[in-house]
N, CA, C and O atoms as a MOPAC input file, in Angstrom:
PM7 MOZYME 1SCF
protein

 N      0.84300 1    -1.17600 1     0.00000 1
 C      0.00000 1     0.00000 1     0.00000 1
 C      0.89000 1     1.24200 1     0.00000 1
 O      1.74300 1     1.35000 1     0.88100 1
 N      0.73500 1     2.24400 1    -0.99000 1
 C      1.32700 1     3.37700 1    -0.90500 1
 C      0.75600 1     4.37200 1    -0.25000 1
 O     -0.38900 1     4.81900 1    -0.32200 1
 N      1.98100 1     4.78400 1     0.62200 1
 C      1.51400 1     6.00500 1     1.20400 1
 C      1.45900 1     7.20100 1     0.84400 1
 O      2.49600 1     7.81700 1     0.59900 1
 N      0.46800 1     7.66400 1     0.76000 1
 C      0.31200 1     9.36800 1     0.06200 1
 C      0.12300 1    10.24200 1     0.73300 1
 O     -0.73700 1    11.10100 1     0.54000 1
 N      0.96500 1    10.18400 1     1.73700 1
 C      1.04700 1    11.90800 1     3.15200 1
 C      1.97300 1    12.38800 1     2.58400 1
 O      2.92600 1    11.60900 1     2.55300 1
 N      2.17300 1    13.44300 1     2.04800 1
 C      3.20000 1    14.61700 1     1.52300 1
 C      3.58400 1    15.58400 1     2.98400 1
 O      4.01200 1    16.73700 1     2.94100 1
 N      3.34900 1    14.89900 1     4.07400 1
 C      3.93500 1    16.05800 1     4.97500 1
 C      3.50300 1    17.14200 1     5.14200 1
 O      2.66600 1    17.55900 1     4.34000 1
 N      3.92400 1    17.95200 1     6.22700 1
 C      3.66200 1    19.38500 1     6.34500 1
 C      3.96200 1    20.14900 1     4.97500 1
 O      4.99100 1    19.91400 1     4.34000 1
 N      3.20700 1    20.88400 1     4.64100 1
 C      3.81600 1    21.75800 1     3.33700 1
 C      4.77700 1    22.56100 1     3.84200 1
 O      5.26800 1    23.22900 1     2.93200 1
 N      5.40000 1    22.85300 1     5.19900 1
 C      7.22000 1    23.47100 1     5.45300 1
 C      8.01900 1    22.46500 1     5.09400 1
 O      9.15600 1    22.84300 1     4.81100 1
 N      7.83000 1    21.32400 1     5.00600 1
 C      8.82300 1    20.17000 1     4.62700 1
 C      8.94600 1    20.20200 1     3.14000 1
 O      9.98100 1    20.38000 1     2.49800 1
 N      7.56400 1    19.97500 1     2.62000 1
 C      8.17700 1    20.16700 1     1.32300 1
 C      8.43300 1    21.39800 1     0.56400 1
 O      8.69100 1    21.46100 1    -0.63800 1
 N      8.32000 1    22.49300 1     1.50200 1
 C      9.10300 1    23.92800 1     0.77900 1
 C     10.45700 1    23.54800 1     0.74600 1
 O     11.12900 1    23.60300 1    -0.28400 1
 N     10.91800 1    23.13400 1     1.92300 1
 C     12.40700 1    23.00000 1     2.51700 1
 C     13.23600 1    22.09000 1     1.35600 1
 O     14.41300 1    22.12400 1     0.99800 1
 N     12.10200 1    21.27100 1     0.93600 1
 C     12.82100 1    19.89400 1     0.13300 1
 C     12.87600 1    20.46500 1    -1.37700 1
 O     13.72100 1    19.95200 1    -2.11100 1
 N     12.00700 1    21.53700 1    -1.93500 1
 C     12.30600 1    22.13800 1    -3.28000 1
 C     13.20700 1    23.24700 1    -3.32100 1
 O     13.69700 1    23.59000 1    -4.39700 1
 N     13.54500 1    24.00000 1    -1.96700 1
 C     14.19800 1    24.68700 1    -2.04600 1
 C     15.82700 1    23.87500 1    -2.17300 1
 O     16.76400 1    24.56100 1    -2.58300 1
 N     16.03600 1    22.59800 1    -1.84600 1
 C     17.05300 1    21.76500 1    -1.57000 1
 C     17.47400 1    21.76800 1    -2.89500 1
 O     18.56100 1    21.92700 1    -3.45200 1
 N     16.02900 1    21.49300 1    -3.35400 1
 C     16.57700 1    20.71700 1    -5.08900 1
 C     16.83300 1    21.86100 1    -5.73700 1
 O     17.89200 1    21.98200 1    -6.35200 1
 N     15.88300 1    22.88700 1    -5.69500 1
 C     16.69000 1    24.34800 1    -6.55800 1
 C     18.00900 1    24.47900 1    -5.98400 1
 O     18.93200 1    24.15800 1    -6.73200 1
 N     18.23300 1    24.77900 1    -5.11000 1
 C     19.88900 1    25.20400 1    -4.50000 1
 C     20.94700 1    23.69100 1    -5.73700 1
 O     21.86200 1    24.06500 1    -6.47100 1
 N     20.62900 1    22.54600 1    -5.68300 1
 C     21.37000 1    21.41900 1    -6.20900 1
 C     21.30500 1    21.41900 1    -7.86400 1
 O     21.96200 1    20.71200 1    -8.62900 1
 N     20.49100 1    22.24700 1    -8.13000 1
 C     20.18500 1    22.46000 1    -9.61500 1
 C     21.22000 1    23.58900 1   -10.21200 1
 O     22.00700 1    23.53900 1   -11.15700 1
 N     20.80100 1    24.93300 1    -8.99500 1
 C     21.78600 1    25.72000 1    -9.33200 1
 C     23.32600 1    25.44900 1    -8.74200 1
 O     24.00900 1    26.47300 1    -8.71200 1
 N     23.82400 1    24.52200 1    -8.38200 1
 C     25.01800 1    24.94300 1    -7.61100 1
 C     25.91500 1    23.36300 1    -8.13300 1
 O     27.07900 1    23.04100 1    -7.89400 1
 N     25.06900 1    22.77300 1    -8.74500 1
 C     25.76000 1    21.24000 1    -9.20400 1
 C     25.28400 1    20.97000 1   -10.74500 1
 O     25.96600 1    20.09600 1   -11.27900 1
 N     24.65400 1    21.31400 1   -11.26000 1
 C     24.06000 1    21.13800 1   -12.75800 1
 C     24.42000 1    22.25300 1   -13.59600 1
 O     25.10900 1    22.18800 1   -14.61500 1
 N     23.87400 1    23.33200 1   -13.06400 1
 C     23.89300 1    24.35100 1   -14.02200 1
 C     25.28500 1    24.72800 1   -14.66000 1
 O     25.54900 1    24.74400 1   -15.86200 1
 N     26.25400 1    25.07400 1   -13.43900 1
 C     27.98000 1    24.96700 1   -13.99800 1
 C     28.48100 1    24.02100 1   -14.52800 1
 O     29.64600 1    24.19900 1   -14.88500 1
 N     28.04300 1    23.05000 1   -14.72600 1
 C     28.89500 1    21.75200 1   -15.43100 1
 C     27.78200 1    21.43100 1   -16.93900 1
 O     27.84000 1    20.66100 1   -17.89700 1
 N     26.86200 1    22.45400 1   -16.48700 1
 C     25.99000 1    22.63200 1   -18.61100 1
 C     26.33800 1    23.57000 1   -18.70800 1
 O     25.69300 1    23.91600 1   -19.69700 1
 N     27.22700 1    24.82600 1   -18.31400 1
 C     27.48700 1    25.89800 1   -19.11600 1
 C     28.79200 1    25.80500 1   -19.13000 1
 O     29.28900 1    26.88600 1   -19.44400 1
 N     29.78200 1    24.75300 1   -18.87000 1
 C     31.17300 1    25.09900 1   -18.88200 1
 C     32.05100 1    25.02100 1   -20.13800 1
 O     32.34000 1    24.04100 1   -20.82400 1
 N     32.27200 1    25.83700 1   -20.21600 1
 C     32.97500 1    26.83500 1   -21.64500 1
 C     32.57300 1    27.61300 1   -22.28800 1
 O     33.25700 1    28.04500 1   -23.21600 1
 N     31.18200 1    28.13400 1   -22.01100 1
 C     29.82800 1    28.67400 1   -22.84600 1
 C     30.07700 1    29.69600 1   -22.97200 1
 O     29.13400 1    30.39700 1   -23.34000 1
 N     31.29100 1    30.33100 1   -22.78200 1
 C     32.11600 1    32.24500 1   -22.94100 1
 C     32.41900 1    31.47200 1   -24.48100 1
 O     31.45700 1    31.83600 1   -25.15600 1
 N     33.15600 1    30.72300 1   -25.21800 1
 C     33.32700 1    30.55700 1   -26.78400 1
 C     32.37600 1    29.80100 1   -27.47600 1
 O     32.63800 1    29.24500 1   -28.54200 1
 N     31.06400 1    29.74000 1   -26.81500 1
 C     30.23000 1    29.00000 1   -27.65900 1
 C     29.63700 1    29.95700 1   -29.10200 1
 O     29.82100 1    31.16700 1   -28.97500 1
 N     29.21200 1    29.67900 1   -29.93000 1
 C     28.53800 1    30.36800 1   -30.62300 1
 C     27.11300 1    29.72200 1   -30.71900 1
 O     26.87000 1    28.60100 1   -31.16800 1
 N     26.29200 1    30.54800 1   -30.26200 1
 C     24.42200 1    29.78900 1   -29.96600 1
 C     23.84900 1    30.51300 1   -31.37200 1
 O     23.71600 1    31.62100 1   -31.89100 1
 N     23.65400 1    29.35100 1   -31.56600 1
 C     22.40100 1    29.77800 1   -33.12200 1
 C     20.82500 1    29.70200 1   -32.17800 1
 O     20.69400 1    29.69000 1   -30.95400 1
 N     19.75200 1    29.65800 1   -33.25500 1
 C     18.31200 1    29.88400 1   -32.07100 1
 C     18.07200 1    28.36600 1   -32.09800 1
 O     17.36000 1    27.97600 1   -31.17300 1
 N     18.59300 1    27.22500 1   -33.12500 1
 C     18.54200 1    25.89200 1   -32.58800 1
 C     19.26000 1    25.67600 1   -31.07600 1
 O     18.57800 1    25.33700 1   -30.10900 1
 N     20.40500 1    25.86000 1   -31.00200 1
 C     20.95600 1    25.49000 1   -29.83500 1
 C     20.43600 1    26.25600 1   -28.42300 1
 O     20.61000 1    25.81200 1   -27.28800 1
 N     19.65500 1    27.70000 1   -28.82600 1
 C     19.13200 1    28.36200 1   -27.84700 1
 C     17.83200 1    27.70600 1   -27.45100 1
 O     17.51600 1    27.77300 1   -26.26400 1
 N     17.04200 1    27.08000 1   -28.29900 1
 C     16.00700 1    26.28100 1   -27.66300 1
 C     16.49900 1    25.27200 1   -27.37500 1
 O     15.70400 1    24.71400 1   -26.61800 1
 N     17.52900 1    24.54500 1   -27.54600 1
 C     18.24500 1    23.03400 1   -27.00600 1
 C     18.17800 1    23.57500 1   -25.40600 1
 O     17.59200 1    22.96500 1   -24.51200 1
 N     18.76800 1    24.61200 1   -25.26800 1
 C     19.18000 1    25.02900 1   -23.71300 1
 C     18.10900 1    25.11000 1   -23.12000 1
 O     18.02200 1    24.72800 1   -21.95300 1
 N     17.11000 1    25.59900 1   -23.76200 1
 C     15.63700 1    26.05100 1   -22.70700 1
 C     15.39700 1    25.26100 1   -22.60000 1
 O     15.77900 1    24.80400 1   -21.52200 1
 N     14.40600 1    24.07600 1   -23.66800 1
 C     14.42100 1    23.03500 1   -23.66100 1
 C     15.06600 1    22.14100 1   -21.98700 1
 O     14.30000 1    21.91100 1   -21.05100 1
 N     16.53000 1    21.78300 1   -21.97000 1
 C     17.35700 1    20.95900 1   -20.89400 1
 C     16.91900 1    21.80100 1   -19.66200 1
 O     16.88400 1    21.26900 1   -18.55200 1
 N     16.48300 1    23.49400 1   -19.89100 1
 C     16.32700 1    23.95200 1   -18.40400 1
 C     15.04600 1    23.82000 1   -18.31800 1
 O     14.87500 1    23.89300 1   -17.10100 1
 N     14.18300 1    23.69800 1   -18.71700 1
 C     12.70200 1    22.99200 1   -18.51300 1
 C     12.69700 1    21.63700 1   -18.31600 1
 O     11.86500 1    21.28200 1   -17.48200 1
 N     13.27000 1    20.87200 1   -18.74800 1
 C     13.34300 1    19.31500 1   -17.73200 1
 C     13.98100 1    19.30800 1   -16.65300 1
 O     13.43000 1    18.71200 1   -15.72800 1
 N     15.27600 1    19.91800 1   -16.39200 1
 C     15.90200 1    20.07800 1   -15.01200 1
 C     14.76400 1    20.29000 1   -14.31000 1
 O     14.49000 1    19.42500 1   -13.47800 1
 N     13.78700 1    21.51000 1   -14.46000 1
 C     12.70100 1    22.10400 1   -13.75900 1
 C     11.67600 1    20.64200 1   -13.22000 1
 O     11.48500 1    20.11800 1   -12.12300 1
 N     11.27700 1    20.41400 1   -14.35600 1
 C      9.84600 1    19.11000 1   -14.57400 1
 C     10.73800 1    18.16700 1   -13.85800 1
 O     10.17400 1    17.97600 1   -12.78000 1
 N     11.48800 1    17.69500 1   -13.88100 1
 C     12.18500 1    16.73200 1   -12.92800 1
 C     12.42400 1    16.94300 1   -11.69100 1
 O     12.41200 1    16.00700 1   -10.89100 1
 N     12.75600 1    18.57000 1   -11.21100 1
 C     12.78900 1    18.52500 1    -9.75100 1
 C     11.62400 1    18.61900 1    -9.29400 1
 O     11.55000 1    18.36100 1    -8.09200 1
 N     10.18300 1    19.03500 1   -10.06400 1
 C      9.33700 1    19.25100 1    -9.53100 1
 C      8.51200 1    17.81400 1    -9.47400 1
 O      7.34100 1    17.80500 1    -9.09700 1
 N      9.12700 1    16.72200 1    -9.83200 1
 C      8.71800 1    15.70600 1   -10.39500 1
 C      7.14000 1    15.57200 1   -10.78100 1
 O      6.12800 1    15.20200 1   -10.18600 1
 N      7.50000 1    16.14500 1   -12.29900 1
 C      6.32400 1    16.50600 1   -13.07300 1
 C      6.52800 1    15.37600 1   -14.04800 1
 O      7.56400 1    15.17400 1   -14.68100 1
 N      5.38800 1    14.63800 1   -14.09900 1
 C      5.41000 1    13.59100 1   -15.59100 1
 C      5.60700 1    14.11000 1   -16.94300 1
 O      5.48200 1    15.32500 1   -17.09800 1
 N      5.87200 1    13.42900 1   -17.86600 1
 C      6.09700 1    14.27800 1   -18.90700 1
 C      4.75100 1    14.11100 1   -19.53700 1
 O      4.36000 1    15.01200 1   -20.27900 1
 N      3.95400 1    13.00600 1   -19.31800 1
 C      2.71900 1    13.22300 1   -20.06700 1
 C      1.98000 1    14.13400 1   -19.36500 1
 O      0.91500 1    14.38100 1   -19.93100 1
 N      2.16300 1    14.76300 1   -18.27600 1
 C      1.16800 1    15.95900 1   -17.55000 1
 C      0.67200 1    17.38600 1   -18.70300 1
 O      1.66500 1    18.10000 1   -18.83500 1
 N      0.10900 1    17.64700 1   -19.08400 1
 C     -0.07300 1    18.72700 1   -20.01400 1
 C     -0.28100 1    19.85700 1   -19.26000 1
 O     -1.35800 1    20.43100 1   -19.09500 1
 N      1.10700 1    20.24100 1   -18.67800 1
 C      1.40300 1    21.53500 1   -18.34100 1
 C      2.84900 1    22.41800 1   -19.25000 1
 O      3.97100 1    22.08700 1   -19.63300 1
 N      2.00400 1    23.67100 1   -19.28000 1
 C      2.45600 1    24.76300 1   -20.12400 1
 C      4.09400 1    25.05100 1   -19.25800 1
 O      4.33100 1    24.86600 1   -18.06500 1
 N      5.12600 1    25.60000 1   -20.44100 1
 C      6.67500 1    26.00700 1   -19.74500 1
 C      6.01200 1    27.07100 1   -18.79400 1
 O      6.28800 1    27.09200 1   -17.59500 1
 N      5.26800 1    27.81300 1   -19.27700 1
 C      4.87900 1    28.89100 1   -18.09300 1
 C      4.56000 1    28.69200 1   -16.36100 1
 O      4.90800 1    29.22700 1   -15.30900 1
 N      3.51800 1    27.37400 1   -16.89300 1
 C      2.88100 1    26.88100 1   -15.27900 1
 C      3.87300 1    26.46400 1   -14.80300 1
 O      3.99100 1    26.85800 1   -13.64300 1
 N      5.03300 1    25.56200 1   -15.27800 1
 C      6.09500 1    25.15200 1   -14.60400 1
 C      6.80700 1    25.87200 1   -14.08300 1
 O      7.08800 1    25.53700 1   -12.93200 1
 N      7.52700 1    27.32700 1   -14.65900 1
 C      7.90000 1    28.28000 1   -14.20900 1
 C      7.38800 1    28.78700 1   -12.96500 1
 O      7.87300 1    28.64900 1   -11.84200 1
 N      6.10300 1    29.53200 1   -13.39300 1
 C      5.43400 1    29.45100 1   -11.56500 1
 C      5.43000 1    28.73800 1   -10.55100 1
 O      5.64300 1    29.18600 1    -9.42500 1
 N      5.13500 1    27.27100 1   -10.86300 1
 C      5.30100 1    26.44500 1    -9.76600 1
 C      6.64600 1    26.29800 1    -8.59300 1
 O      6.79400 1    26.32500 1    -7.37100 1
 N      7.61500 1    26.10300 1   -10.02600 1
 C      8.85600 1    26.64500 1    -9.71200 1
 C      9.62400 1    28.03200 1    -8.95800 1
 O     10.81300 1    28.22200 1    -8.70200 1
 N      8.34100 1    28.94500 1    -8.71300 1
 C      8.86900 1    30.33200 1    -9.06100 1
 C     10.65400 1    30.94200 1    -9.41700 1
 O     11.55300 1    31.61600 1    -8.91400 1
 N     10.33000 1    30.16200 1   -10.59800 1
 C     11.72700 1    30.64700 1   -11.05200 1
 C     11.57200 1    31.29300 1   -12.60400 1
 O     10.48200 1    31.00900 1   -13.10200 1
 N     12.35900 1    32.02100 1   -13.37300 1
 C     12.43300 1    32.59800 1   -14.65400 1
 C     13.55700 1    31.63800 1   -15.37500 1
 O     14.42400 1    30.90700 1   -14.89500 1
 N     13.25100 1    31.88900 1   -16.47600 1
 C     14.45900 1    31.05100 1   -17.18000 1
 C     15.39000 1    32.21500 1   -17.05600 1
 O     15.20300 1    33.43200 1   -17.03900 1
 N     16.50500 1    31.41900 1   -16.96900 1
 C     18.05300 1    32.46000 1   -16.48000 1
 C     19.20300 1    31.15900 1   -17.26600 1
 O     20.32200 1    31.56200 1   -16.95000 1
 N     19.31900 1    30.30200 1   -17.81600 1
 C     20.43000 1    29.90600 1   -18.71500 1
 C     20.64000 1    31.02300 1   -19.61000 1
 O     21.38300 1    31.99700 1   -19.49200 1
 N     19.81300 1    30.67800 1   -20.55600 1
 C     20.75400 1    31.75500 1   -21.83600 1
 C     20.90700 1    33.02800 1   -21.25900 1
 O     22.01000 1    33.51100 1   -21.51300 1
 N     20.31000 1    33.60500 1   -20.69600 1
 C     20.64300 1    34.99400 1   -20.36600 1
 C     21.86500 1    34.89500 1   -19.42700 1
 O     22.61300 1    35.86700 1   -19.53600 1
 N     22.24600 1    33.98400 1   -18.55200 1
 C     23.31500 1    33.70600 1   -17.74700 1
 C     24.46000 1    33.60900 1   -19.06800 1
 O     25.37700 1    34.41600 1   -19.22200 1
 N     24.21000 1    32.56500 1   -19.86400 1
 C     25.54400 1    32.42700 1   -20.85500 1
 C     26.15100 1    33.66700 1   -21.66900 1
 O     27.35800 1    33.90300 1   -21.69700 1
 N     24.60900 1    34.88300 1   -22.71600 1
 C     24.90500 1    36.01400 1   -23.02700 1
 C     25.72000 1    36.49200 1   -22.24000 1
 O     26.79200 1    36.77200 1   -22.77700 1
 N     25.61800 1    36.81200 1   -20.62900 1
 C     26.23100 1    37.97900 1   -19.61400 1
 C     27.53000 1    36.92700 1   -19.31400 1
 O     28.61100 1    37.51700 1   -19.32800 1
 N     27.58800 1    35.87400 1   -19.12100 1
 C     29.28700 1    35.77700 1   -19.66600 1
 C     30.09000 1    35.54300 1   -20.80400 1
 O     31.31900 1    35.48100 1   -20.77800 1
 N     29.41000 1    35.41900 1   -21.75500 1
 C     29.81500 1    35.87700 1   -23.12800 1
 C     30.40100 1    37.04600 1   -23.66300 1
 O     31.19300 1    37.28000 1   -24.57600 1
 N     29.39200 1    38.12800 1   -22.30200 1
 C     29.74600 1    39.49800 1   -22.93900 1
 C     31.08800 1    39.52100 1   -22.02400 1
 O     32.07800 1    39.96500 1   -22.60700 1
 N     31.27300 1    39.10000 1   -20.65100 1
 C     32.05100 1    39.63200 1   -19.83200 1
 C     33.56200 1    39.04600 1   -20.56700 1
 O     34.39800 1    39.90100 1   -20.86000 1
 N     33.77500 1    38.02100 1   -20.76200 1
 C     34.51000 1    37.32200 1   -21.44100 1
 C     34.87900 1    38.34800 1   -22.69600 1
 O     36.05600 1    38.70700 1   -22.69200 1
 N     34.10500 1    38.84000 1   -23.70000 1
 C     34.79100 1    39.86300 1   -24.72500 1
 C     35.44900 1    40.74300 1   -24.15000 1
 O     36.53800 1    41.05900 1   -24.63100 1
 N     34.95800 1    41.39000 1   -22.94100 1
 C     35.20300 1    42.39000 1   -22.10400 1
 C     36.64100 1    41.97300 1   -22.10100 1
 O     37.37900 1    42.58800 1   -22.87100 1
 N     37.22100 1    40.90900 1   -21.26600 1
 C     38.42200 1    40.55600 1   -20.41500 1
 C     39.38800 1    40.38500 1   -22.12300 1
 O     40.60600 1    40.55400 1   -22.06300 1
 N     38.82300 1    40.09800 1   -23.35600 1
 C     39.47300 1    39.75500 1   -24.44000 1
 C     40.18100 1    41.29300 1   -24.85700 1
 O     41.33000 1    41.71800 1   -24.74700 1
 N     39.24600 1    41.73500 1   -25.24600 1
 C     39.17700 1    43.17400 1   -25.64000 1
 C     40.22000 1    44.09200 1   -24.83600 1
 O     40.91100 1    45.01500 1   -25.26700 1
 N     40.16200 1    43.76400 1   -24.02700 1
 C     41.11400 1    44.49300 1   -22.86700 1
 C     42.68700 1    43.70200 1   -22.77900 1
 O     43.44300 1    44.21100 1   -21.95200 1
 N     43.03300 1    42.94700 1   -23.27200 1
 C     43.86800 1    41.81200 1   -22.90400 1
 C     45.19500 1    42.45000 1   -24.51000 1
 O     45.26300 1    43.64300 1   -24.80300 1
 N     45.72100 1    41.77100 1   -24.97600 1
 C     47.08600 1    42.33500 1   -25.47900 1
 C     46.31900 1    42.41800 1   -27.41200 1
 O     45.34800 1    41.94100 1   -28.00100 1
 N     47.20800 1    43.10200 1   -27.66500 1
 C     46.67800 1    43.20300 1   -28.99400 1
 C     46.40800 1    42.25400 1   -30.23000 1
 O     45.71000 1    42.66700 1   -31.15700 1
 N     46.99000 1    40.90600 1   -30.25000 1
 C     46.43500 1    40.00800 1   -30.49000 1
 C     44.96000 1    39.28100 1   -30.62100 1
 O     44.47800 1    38.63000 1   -31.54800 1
 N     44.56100 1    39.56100 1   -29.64100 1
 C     43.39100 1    38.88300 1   -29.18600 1
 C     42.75900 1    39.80600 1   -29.51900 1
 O     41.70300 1    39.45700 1   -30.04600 1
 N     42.95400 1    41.24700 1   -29.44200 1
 C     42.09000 1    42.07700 1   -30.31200 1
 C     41.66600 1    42.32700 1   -31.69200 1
 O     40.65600 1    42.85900 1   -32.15100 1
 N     42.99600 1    41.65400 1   -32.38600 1
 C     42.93400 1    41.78400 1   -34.08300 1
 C     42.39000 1    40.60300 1   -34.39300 1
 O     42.08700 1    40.46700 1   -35.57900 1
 N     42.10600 1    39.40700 1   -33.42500 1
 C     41.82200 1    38.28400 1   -33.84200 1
 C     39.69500 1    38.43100 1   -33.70800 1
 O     38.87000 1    37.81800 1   -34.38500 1
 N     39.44300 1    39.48500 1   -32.56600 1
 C     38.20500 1    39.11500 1   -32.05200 1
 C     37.58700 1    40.40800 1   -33.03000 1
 O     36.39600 1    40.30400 1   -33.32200 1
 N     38.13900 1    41.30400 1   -33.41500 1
 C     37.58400 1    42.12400 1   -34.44300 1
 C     37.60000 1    41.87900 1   -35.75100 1
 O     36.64900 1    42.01700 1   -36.52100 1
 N     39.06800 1    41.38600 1   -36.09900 1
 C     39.12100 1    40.75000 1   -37.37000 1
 C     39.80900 1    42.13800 1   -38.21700 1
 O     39.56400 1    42.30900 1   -39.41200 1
 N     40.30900 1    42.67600 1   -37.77100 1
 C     40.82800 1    44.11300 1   -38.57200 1
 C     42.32700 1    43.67800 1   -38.17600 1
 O     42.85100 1    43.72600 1   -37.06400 1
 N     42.89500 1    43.22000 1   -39.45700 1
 C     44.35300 1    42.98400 1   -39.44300 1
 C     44.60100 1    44.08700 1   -40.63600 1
 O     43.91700 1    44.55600 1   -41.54600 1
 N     46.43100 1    44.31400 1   -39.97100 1
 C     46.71800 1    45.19600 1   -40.44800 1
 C     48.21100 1    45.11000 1   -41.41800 1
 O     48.97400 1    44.28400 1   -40.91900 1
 N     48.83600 1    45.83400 1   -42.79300 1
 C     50.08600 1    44.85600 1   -42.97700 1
 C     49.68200 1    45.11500 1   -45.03200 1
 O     49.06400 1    45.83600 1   -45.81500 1
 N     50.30700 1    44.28400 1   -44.98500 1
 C     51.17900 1    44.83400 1   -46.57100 1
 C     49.16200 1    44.62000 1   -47.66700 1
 O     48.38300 1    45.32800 1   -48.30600 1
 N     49.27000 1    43.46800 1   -47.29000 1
 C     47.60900 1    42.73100 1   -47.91400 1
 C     46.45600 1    43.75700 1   -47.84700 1
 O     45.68200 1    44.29100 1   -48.64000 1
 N     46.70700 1    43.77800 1   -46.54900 1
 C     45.24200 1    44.80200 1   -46.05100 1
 C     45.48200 1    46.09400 1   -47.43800 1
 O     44.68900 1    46.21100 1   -48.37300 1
 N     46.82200 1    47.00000 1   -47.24800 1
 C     47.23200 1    48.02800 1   -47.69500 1
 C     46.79400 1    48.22300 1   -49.49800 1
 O     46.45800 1    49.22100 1   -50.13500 1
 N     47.00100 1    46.67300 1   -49.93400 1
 C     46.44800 1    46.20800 1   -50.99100 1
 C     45.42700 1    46.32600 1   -51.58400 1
 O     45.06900 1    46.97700 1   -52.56600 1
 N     44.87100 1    45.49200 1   -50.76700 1
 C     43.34500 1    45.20500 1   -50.97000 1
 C     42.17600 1    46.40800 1   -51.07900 1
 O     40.99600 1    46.28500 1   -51.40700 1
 N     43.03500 1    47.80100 1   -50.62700 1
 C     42.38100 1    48.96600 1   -50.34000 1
 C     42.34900 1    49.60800 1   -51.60000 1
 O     41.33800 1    50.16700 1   -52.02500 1
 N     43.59700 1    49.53600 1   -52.31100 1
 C     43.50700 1    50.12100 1   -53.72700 1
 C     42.65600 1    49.44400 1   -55.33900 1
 O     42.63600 1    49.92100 1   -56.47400 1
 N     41.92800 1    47.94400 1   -54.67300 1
 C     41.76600 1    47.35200 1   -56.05000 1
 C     40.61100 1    47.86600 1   -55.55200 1
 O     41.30800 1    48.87300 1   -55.67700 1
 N     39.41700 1    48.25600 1   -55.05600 1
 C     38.26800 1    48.56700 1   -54.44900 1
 C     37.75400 1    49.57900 1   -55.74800 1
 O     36.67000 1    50.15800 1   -55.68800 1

């Protein structure tokens, strides 16, 4: 016989707040690690939402045949999607630290090289 007492509802705040803290602090860094040189097309940007909406449905242990909307899950969750926008803001910070870094890495991340070719290429125009 299964038992179906879910406890005080402080227990199971305590126990989703467990699993969010383990989502963010053990999952999320080891799916974004290297994601400063990724290049995201909008396939791979829904791949990501996508994986952060099952992380979600799984901690909330939501069936997958349940016909609930990414939205309701979100609420339930009260959480926002924050991957891609997490990866953009170190994407950008990362150009930041490039950009700033020796001149190399600057002619490489702008693409404006300079030199006999370039000087060339200006006069057949």
């Amino acid at each position: 016989m299964k038992n179906n007492f879910a406890g005080p509802p402080i227990m199971k705040k305590e126990v989703e707040t467990k699993r969010k803290r383990a989502l963010q602090c053990y999952i999320e860094p080891v799916l974004m690690y290297g994601c400063e040189a990724w290049t995201i097309s909008k396939q791979i940007q829904n791949k990501l939402e996508a994986t952060e909406m099952w992380f979600l449905r799984r901690m909330l242990r939501i069936p997958w045949t349940a016909k609930k909307t990414n939205e309701r899950v979100l609420n339930e969750a009260n959480k926002r999607r924050s991957l891609v926008r997490t990866i953009r803001k170190r994407q950008a910070t990362f150009l930041g630290h490039v950009m700033r870094r020796g001149k190399l890495e600057h002619l490489v991340t702008t693409g404006k090289f300079e030199g006999k070719e370039a000087e060339e290429d200006k006069g057949r125009r």
